[in-house]
Biopython code that builds the backbone (N, CA, C, O; Angstrom):
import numpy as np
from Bio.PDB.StructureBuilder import StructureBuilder

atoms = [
    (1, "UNK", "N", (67.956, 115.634, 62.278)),
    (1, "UNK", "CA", (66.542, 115.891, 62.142)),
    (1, "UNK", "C", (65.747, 115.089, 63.173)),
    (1, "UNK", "O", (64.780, 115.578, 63.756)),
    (2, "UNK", "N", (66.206, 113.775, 63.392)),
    (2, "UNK", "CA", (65.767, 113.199, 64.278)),
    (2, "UNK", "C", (65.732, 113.497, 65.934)),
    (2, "UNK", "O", (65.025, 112.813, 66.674)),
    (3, "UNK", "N", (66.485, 114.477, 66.379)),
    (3, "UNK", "CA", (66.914, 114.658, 67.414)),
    (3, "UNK", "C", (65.990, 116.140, 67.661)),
    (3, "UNK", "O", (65.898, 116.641, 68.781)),
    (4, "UNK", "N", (65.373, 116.704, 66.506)),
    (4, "UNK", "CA", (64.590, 117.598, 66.344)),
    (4, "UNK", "C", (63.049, 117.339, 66.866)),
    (4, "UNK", "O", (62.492, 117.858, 67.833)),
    (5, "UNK", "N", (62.426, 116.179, 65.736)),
    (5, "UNK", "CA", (61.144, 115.965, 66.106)),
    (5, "UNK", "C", (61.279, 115.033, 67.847)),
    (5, "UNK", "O", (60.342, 115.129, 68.640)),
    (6, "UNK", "N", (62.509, 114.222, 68.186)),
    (6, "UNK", "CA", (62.141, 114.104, 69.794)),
    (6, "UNK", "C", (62.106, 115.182, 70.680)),
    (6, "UNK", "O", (61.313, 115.166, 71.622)),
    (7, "UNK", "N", (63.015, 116.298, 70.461)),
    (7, "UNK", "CA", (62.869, 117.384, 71.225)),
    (7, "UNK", "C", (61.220, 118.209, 71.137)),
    (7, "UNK", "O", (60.596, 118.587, 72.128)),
    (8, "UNK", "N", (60.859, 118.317, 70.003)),
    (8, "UNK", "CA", (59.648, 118.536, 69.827)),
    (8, "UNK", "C", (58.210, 117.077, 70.563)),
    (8, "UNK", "O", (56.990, 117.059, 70.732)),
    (9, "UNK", "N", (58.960, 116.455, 70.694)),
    (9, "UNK", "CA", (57.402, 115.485, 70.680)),
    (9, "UNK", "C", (57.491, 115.368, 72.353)),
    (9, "UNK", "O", (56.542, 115.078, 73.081)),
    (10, "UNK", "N", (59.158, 115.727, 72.878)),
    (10, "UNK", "CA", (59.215, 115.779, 74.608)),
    (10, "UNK", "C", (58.607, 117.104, 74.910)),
    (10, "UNK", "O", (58.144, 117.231, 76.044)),
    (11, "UNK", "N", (58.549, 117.843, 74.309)),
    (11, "UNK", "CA", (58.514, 119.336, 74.776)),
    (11, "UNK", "C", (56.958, 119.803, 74.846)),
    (11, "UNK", "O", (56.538, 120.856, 75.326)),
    (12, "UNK", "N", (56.132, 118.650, 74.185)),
    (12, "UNK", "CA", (54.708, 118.503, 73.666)),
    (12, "UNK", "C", (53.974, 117.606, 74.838)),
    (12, "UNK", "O", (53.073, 118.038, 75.556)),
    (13, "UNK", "N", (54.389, 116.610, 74.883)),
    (13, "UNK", "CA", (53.728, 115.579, 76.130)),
    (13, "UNK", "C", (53.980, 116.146, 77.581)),
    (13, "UNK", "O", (53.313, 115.813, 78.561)),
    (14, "UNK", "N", (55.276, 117.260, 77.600)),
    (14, "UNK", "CA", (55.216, 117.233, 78.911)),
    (14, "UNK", "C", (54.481, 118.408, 78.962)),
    (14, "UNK", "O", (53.876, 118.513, 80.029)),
    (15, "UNK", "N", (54.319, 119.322, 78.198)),
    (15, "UNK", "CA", (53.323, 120.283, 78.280)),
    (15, "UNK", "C", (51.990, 119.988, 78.562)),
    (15, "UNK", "O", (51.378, 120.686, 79.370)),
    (16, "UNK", "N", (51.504, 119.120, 78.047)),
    (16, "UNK", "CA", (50.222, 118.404, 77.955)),
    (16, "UNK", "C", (49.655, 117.254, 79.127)),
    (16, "UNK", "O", (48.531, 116.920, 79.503)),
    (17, "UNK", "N", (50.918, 116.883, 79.451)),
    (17, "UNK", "CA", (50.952, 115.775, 81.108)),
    (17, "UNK", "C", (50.607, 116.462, 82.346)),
    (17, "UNK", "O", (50.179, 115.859, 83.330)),
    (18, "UNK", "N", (50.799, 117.770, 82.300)),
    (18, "UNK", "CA", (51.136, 119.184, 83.396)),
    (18, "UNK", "C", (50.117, 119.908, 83.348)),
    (18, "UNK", "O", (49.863, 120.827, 84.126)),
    (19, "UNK", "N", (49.324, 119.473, 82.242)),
    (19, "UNK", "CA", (48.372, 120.588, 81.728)),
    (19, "UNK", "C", (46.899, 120.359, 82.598)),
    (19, "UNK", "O", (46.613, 119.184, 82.370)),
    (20, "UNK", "N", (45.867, 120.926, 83.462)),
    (20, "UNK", "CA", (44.977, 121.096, 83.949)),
    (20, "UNK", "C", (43.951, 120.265, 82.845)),
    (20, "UNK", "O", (43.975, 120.705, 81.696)),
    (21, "UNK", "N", (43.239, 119.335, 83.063)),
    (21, "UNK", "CA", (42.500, 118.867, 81.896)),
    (21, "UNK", "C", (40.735, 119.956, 81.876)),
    (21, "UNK", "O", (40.205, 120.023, 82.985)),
    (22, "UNK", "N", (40.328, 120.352, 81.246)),
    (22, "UNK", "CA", (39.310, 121.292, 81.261)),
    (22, "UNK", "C", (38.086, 120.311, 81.484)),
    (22, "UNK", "O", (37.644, 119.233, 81.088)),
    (23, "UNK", "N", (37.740, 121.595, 82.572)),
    (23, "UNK", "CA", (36.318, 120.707, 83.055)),
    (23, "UNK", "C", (35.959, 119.677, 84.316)),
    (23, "UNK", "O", (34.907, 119.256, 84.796)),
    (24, "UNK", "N", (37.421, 119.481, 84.616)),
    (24, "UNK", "CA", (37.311, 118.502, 85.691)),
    (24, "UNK", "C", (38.133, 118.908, 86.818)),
    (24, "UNK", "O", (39.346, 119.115, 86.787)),
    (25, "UNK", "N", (37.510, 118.983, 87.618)),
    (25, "UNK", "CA", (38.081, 119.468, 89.156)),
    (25, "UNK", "C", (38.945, 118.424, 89.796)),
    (25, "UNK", "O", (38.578, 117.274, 89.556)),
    (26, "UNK", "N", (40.275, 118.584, 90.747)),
    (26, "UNK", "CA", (40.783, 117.678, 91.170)),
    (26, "UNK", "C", (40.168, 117.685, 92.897)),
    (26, "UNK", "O", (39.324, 118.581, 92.944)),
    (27, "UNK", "N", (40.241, 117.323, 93.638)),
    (27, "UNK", "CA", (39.680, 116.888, 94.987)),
    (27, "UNK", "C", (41.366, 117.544, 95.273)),
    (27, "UNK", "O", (42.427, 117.412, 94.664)),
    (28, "UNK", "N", (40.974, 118.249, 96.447)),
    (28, "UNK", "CA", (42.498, 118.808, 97.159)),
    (28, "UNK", "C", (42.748, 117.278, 97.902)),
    (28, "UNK", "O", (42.025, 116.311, 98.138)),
    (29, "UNK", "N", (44.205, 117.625, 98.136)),
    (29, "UNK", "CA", (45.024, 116.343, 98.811)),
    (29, "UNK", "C", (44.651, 116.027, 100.135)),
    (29, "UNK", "O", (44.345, 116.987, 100.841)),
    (30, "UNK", "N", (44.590, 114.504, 100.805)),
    (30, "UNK", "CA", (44.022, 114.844, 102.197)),
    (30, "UNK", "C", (45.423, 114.589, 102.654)),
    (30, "UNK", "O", (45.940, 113.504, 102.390)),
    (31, "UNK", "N", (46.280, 115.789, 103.527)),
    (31, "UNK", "CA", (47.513, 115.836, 103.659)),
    (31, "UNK", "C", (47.175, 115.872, 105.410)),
    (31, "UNK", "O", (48.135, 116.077, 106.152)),
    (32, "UNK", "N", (46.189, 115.726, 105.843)),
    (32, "UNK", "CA", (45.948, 115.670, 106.974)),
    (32, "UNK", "C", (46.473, 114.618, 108.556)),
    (32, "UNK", "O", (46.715, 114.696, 109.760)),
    (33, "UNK", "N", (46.391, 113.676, 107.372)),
    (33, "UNK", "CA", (46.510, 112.322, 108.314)),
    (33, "UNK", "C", (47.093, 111.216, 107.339)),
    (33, "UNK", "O", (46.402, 111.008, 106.341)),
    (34, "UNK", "N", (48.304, 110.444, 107.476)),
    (34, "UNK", "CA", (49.097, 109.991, 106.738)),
    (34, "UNK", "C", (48.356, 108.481, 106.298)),
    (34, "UNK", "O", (48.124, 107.805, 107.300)),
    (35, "UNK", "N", (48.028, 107.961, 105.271)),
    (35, "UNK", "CA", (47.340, 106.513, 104.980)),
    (35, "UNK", "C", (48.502, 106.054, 105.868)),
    (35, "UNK", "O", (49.641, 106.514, 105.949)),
    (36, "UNK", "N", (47.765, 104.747, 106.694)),
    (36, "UNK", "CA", (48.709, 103.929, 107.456)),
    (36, "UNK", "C", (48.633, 102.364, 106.375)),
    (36, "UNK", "O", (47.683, 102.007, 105.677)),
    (37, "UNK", "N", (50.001, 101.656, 106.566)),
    (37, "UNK", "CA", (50.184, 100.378, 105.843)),
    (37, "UNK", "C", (49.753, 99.656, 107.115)),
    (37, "UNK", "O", (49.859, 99.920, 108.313)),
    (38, "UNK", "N", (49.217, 98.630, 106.404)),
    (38, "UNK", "CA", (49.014, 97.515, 107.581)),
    (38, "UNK", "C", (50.376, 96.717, 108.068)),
    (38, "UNK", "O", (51.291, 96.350, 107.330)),
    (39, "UNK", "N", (50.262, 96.507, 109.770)),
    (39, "UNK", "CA", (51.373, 95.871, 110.304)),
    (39, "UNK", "C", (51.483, 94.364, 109.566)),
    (39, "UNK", "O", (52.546, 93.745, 109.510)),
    (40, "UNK", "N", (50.565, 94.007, 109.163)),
    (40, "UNK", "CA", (50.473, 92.577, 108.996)),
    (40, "UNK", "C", (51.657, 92.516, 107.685)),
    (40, "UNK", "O", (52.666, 91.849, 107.453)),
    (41, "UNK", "N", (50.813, 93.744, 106.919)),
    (41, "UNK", "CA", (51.233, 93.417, 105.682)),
    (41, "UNK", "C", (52.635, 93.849, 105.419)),
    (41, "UNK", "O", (53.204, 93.477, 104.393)),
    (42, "UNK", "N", (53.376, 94.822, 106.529)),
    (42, "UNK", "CA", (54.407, 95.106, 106.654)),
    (42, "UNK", "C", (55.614, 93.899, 106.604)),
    (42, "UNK", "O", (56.490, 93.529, 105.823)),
    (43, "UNK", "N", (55.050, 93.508, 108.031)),
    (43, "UNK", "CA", (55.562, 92.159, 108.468)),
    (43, "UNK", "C", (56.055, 91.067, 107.529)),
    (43, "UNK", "O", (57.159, 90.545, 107.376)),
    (44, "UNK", "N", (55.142, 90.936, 107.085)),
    (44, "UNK", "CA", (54.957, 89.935, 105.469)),
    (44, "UNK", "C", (55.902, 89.885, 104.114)),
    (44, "UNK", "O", (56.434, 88.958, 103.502)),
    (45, "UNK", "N", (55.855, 91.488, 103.913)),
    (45, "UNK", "CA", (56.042, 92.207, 102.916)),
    (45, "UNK", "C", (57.696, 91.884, 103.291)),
    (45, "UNK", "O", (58.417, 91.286, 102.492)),
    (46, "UNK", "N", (58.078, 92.268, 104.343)),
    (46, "UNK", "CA", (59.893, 92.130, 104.798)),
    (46, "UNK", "C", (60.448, 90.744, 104.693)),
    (46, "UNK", "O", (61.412, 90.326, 104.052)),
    (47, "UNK", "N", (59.460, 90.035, 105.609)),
    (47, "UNK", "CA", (59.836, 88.692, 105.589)),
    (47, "UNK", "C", (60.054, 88.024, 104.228)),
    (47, "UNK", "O", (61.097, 87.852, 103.599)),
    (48, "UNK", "N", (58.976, 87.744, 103.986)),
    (48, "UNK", "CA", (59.109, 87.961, 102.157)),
    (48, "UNK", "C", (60.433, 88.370, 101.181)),
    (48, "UNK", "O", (60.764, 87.708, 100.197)),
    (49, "UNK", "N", (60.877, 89.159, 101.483)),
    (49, "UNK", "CA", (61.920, 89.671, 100.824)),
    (49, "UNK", "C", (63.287, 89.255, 101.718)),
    (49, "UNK", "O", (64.270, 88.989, 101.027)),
    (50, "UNK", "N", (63.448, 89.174, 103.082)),
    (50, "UNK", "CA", (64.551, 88.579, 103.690)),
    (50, "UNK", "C", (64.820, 87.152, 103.363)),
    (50, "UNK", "O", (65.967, 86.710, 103.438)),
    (51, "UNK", "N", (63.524, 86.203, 102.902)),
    (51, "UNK", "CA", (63.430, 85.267, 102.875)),
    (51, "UNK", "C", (64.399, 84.778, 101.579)),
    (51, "UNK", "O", (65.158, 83.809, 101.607)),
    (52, "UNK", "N", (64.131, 85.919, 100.149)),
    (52, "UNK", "CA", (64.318, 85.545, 98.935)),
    (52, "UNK", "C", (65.911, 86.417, 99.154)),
    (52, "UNK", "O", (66.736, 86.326, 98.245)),
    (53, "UNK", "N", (66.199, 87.139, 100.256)),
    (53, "UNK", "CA", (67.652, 87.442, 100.082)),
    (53, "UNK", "C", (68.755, 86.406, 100.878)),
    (53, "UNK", "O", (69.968, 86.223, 100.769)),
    (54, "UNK", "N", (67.897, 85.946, 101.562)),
    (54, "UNK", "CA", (68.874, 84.459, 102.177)),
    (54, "UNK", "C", (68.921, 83.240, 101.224)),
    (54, "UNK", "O", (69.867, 82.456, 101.155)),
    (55, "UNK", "N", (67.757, 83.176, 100.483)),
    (55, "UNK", "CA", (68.050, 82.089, 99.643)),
    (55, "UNK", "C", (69.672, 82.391, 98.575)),
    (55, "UNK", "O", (70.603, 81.668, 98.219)),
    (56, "UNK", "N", (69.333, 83.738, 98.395)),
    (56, "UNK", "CA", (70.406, 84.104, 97.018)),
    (56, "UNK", "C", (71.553, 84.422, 97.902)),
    (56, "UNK", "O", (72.557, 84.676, 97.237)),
    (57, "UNK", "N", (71.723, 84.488, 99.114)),
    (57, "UNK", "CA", (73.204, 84.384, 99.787)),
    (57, "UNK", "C", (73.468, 83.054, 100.187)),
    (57, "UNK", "O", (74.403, 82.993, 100.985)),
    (58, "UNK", "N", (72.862, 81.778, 99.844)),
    (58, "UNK", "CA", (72.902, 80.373, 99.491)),
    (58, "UNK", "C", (72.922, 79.888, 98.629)),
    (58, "UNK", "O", (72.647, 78.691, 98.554)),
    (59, "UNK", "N", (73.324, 80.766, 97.407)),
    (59, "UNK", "CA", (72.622, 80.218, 96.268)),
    (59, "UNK", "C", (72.210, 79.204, 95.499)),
    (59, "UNK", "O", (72.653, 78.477, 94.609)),
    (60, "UNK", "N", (70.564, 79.493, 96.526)),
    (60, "UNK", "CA", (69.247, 78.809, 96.151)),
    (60, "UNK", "C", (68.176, 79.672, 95.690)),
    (60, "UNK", "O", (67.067, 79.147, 95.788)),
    (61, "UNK", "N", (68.189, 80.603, 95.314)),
    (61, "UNK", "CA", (67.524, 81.541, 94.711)),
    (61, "UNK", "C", (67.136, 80.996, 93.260)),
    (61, "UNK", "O", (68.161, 80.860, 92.593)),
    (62, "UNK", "N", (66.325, 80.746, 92.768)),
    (62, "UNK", "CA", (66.083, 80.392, 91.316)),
    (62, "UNK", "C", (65.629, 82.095, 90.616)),
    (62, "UNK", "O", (65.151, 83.131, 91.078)),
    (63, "UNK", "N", (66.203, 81.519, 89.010)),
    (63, "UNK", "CA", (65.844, 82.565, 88.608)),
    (63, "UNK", "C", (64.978, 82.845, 87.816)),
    (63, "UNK", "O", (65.302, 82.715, 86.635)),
    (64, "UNK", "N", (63.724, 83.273, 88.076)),
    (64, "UNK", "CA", (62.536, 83.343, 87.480)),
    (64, "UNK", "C", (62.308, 81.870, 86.976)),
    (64, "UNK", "O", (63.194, 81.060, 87.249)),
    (65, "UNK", "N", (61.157, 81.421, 86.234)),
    (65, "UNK", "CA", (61.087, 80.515, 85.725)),
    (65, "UNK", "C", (61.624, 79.519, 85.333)),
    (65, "UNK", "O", (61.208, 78.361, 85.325)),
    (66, "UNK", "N", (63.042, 80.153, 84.825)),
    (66, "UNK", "CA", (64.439, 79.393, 84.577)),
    (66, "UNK", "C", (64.862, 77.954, 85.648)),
    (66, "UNK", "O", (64.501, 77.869, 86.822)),
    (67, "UNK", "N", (65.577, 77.055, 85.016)),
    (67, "UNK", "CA", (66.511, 76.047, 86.039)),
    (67, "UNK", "C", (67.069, 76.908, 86.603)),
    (67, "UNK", "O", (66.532, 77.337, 87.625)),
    (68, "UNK", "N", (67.850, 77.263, 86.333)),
    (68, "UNK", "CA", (69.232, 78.336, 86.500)),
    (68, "UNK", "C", (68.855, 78.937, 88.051)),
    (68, "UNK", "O", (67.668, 79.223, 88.213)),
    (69, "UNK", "N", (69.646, 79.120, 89.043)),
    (69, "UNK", "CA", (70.131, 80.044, 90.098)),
    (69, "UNK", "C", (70.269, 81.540, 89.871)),
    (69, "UNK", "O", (70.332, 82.028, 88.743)),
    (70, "UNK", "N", (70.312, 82.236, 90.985)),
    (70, "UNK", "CA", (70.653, 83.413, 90.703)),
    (70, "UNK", "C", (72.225, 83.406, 91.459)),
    (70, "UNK", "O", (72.409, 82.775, 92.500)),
    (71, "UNK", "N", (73.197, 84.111, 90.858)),
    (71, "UNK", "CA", (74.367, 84.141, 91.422)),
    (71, "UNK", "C", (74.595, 84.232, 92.612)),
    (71, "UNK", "O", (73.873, 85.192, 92.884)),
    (72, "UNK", "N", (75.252, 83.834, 93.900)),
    (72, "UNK", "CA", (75.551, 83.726, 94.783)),
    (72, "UNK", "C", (75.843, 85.309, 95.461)),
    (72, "UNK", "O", (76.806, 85.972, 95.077)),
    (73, "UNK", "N", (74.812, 85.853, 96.593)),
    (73, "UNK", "CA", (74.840, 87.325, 96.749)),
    (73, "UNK", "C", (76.022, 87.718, 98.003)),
    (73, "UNK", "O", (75.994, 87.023, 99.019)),
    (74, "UNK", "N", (76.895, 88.674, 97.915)),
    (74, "UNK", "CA", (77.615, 88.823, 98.969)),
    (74, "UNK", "C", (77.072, 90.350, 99.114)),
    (74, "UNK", "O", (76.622, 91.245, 98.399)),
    (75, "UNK", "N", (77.513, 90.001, 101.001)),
    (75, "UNK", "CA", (77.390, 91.952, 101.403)),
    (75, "UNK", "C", (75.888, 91.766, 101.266)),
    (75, "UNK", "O", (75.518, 92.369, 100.258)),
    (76, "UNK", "N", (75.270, 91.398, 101.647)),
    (76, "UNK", "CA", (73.335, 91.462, 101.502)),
    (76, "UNK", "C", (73.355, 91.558, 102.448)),
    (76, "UNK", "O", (74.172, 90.741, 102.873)),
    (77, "UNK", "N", (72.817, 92.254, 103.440)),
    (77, "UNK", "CA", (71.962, 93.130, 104.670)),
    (77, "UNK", "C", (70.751, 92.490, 105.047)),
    (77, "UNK", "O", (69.975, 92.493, 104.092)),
    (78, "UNK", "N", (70.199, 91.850, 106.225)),
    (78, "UNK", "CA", (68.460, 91.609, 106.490)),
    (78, "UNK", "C", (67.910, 92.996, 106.800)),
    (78, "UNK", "O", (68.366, 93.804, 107.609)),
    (79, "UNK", "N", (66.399, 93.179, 105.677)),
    (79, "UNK", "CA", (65.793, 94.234, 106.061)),
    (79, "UNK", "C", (64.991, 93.898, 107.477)),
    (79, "UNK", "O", (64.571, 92.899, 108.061)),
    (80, "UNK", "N", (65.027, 95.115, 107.645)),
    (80, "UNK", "CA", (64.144, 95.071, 109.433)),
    (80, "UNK", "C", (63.079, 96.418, 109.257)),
    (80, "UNK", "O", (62.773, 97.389, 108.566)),
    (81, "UNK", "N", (62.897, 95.921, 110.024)),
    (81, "UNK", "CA", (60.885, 96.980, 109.869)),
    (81, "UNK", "C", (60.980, 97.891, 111.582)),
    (81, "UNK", "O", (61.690, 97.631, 112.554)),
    (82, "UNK", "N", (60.063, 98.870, 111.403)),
    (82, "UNK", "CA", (60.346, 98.821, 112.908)),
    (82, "UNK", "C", (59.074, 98.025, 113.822)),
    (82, "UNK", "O", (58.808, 97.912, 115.018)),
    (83, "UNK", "N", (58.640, 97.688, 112.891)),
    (83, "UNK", "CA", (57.519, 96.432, 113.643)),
    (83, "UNK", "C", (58.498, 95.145, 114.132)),
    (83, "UNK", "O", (58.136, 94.389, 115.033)),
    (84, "UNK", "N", (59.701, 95.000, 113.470)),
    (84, "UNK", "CA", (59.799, 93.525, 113.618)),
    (84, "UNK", "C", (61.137, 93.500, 114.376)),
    (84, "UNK", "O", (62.044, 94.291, 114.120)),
    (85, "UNK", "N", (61.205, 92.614, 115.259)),
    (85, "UNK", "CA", (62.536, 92.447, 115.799)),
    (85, "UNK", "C", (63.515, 92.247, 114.850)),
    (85, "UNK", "O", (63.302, 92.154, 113.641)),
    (86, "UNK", "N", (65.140, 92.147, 115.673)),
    (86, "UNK", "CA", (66.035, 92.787, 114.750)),
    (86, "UNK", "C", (66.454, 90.971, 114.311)),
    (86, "UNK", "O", (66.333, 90.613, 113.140)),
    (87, "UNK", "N", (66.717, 90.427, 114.906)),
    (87, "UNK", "CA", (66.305, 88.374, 114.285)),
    (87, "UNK", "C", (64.782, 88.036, 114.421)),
    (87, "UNK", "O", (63.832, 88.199, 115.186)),
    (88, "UNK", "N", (65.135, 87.439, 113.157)),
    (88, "UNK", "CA", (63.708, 86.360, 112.882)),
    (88, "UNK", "C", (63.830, 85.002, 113.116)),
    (88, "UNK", "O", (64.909, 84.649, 113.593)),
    (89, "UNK", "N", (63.078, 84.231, 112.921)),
    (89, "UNK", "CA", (63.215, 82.766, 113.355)),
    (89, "UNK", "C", (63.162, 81.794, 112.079)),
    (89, "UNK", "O", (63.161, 80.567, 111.976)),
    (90, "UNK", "N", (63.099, 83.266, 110.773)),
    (90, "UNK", "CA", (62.459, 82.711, 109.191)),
    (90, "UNK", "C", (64.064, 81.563, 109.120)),
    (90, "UNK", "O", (64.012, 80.357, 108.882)),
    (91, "UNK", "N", (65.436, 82.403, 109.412)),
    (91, "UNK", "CA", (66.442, 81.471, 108.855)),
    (91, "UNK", "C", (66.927, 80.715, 109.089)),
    (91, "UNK", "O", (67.799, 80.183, 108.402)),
    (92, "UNK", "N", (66.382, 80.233, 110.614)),
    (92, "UNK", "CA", (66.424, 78.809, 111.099)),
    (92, "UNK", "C", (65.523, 78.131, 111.064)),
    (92, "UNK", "O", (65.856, 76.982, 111.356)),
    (93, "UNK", "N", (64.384, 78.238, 110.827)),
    (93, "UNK", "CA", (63.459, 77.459, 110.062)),
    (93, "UNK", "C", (64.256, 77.341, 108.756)),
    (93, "UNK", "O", (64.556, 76.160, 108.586)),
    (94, "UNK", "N", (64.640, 78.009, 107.922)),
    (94, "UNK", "CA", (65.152, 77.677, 106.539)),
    (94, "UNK", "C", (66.202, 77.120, 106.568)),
    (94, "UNK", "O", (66.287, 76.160, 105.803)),
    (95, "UNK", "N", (67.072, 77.353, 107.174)),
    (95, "UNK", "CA", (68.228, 76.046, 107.800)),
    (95, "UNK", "C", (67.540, 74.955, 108.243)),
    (95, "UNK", "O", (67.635, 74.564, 107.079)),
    (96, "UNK", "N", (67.138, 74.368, 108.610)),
    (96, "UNK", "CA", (66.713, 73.293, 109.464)),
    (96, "UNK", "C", (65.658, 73.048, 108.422)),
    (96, "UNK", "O", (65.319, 71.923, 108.789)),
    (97, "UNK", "N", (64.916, 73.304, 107.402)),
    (97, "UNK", "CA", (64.490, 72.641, 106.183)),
    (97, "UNK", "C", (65.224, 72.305, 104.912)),
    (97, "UNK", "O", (64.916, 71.465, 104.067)),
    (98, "UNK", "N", (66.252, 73.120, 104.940)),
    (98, "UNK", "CA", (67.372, 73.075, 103.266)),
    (98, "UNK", "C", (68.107, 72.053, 103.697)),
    (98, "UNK", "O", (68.067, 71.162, 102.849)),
    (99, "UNK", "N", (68.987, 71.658, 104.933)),
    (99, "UNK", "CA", (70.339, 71.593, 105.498)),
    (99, "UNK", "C", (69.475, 69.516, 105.422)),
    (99, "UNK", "O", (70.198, 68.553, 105.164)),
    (100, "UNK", "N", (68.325, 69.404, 105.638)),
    (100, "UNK", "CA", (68.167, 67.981, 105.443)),
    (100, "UNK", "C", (67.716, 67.596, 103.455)),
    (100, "UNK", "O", (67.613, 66.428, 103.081)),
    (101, "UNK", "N", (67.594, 68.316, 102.862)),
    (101, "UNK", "CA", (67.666, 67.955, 101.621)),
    (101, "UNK", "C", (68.307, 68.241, 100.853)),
    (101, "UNK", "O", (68.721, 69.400, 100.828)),
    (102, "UNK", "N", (68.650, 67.393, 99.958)),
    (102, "UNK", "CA", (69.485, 67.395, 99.061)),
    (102, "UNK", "C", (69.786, 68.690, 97.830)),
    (102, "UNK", "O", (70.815, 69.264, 97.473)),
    (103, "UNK", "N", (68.510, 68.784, 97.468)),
    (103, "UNK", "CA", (68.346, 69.672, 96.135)),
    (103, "UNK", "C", (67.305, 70.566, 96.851)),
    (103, "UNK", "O", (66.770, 70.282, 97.923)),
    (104, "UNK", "N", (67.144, 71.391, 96.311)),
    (104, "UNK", "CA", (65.744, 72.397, 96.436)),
    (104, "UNK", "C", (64.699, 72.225, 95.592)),
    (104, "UNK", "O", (63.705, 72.944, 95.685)),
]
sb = StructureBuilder()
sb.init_structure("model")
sb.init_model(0)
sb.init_chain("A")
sb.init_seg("    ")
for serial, (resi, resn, name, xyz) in enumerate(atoms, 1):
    if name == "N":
        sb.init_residue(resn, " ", resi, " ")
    sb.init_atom(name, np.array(xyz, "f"), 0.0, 1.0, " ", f" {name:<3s}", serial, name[0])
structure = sb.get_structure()
């Protein structure tokens, strides 16, 4: 019975999710010209994330809030942008700050 009223309550929302809401016009898509991301924030956005995937292939990655580490990552890839050259200078700066202290 239960497997009844979910089939019924999926079969209801998605009808209703799809459904034209009355009265209100949508604005056609501007498919014209693609929103551009900012380079900056591109840049950032990668580094950022290469940064927190070198820590966890050191594992120095903390995990969330926790003491605790995140497990030691193998086979991890640096993302590259096509803004950004294919080395950064982020992991020798991060070598040359970890490699003199002790703990993180």
């Amino acid at each position: 019975m239960l497997c009844v009223y979910l089939f019924i309550f999926t079969a209801v929302s998605l009808s209703l999710s799809a459904a034209a809401i009355p009265g209100v016009e949508r604005p056609p898509a501007d498919c014209e010209r693609p929103k551009n991301f900012p380079e900056w924030k591109s840049k950032s956005l990668v580094e950022k994330i290469n940064l927190r995937r070198w820590l966890m292939v050191q594992g120095k990655q903390k995990n969330g809030p926790l003491e605790s580490y995140l497990p030691v990552g193998e086979n991890v890839v640096e993302m590259l942008s096509t803004n950004l050259p294919s080395q950064t200078s982020e992991e020798r700066k991060l070598s040359q700050k970890y490699s003199s202290e002790e703990t993180f």
